[in-house]
Backbone bond lengths (Angstrom), bond angles and torsions (degrees), N, CA, C in turn:
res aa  C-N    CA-C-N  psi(-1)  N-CA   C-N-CA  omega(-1)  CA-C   N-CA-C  phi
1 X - - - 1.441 - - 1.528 111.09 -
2 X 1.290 111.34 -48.11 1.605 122.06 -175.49 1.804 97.63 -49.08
3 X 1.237 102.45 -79.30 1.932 126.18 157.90 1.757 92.50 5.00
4 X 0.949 100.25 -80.39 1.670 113.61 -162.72 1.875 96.71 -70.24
5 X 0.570 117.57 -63.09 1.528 118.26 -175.74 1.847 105.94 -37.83
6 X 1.068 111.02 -29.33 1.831 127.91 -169.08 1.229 86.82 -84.74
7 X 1.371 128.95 -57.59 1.185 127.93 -145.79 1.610 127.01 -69.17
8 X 1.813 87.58 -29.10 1.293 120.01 174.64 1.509 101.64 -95.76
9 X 1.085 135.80 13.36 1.788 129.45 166.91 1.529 117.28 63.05
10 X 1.446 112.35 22.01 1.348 138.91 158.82 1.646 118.90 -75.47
11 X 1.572 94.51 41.57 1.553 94.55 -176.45 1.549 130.69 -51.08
12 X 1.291 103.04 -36.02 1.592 103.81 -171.92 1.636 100.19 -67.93
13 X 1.479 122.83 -45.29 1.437 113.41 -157.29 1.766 86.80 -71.21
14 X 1.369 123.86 -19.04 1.251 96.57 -162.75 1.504 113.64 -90.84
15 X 1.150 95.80 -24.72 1.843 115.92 158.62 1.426 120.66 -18.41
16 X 1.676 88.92 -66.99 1.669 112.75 179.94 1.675 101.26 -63.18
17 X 1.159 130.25 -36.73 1.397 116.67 -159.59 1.587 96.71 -78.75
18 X 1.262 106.45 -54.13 1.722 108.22 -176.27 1.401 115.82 -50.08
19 X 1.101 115.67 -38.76 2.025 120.71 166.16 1.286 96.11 -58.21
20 X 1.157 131.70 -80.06 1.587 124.66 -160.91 1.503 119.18 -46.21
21 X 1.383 112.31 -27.54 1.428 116.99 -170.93 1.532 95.78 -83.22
22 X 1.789 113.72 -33.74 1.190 117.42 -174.94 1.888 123.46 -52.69
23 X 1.522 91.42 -42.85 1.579 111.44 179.75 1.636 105.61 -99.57
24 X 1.535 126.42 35.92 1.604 129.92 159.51 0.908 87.07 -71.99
25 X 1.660 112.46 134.06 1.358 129.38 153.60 1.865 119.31 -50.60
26 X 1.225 94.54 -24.83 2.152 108.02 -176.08 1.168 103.43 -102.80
27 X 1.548 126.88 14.55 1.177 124.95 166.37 1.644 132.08 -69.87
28 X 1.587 130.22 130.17 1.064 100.72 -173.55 1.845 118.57 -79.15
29 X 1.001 122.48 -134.14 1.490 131.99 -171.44 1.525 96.65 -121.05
30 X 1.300 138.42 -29.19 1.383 134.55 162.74 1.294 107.85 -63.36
31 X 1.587 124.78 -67.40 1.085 129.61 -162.62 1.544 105.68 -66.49
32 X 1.151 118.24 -36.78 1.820 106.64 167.92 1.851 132.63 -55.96
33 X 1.683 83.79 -32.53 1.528 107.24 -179.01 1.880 89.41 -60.98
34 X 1.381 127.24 -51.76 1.514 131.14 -122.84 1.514 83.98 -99.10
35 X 1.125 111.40 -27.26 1.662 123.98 -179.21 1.635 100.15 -67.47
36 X 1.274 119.01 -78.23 1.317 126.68 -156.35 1.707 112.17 -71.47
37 X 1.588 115.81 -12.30 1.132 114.91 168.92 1.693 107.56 -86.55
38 X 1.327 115.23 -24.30 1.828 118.71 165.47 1.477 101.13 -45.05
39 X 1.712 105.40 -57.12 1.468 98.09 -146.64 1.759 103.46 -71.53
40 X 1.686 111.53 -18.89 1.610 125.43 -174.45 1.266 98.45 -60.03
41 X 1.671 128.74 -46.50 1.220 112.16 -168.47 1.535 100.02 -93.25
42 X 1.409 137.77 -6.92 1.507 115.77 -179.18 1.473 115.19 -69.34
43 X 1.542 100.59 -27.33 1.508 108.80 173.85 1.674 131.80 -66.75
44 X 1.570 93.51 -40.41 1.103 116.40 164.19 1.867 125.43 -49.96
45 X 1.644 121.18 -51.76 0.945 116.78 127.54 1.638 172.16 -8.89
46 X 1.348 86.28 -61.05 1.974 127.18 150.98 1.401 108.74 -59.94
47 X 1.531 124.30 -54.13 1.252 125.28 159.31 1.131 142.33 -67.64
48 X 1.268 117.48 21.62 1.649 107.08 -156.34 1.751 108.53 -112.34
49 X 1.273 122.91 120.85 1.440 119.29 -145.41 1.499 87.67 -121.32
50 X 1.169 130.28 131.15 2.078 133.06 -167.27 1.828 71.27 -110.33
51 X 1.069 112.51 106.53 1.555 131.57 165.70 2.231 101.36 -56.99
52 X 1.677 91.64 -66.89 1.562 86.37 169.69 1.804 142.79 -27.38
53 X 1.634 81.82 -38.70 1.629 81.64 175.23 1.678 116.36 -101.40
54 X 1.325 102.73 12.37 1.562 110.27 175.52 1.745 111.11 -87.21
55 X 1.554 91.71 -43.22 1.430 95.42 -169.80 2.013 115.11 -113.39
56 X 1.376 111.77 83.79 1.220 119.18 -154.92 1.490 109.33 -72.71
């Protein structure tokens, strides 16, 4: 679900899903790692400001 939510540029809802899966208690230690580095780069993304085309 998360997968598809990215794919479609629905970052925030997918944000939320990858945290929640992140903090499952039956989660393993890979899948938290694989989660919280998703959500590092969705943000990362979200942030990303091309200075060049700001300042012409």
């Amino acid at each position: 679900m998360a997968e598809e939510l990215r794919r479609n540029n629905r970052f925030g809802e997918a944000i939320n899903v990858y945290r929640e899966a992140a903090e499952a208690s039956d989660v393993t230690d890979d899948i938290r790692r694989k989660a919280l580095a998703s959500v590092e780069l969705m943000q990362e993304i979200n942030g990303f400001v091309n200075v060049d085309l700001m300042n012409p």
